[in-house]
C-alpha positions in Angstrom: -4.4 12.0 -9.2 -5.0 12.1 -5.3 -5.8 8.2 -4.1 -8.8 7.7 -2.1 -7.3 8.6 1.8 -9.2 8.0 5.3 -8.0 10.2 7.1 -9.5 8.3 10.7 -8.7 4.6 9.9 -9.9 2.4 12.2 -7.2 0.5 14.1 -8.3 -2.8 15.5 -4.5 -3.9 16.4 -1.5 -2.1 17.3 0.7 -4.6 15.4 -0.3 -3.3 12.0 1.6 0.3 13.0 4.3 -2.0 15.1 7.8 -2.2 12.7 9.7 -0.4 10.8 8.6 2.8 8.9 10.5 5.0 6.2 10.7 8.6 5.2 13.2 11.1 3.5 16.7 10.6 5.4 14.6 9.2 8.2 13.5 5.5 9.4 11.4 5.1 12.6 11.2 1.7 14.3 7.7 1.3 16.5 7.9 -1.7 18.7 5.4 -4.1 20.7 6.9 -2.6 23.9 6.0 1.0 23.0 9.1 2.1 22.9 10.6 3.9 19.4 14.1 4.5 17.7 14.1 7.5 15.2 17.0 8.1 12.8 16.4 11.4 11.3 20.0 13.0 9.6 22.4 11.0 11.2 20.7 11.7 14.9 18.7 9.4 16.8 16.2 9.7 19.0 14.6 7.3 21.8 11.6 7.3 23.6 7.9 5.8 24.0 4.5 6.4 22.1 1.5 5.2 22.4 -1.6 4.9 20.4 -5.2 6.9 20.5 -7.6 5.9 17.5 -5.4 7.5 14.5 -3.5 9.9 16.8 0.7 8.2 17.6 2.4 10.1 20.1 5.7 10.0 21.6 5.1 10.3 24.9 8.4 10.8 26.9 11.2 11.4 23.6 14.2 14.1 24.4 13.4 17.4 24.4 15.7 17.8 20.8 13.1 15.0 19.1 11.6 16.9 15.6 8.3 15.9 16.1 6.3 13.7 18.7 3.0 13.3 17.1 2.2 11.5 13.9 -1.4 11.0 11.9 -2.2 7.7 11.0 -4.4 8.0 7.6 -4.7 4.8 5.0 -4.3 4.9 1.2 -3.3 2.5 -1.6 -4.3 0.0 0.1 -1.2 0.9 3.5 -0.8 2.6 6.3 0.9 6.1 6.4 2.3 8.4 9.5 1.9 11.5 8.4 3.9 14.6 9.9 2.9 17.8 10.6 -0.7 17.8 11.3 -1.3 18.5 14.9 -4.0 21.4 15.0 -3.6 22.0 11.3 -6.7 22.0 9.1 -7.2 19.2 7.2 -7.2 20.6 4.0 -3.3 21.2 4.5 -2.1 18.6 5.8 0.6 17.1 3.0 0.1 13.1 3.2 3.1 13.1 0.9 4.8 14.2 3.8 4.5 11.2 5.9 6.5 7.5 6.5 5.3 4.6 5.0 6.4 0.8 5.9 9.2 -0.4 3.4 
């Protein structure tokens, strides 16, 4: 059974994304400065994001960084960053496929 999902939470502070997040063989650490550390594999990656409604970006990352855009969506009662969905119909995106807060 899918849970209930909204897709376009509303996000009244940044400090409920800011922390730690987990995924397969990955974490990603957000912090209050808007910079990022992702450890994806045994690689890391550095940069900044930033923050637009439910849209994360990376902003400036290394060119070799997987991905620099994440979906923020809510379900089961948390936050998720899901991968994978920029310009990609909804009814594809995988929001098994995202990081969740530990």
């Amino acid at each position: 059974m899918t849970p209930n999902i909204e897709w376009n939470p509303l996000i009244k502070d940044e400090t409920l994304i800011v922390g730690n997040w987990t995924g397969l063989n990955e974490t990603l650490e957000l912090k209050a400065d808007h910079t990022f550390i992702l450890k994806l594999d045994n690689q890391e990656y550095t940069g900044g994001w930033s923050l637009d409604d439910w849209n994360l970006k990376f902003d400036y990352h290394s060119p070799s960084t997987p991905y620099y855009y994440l979906r923020v969506i809510y379900h089961s009662n948390k936050y998720h960053l899901v991968k994978d969905t920029l310009d990609k119909d909804p009814d594809v995106w995988n929001y098994k496929n995202a990081l969740h807060k530990p």
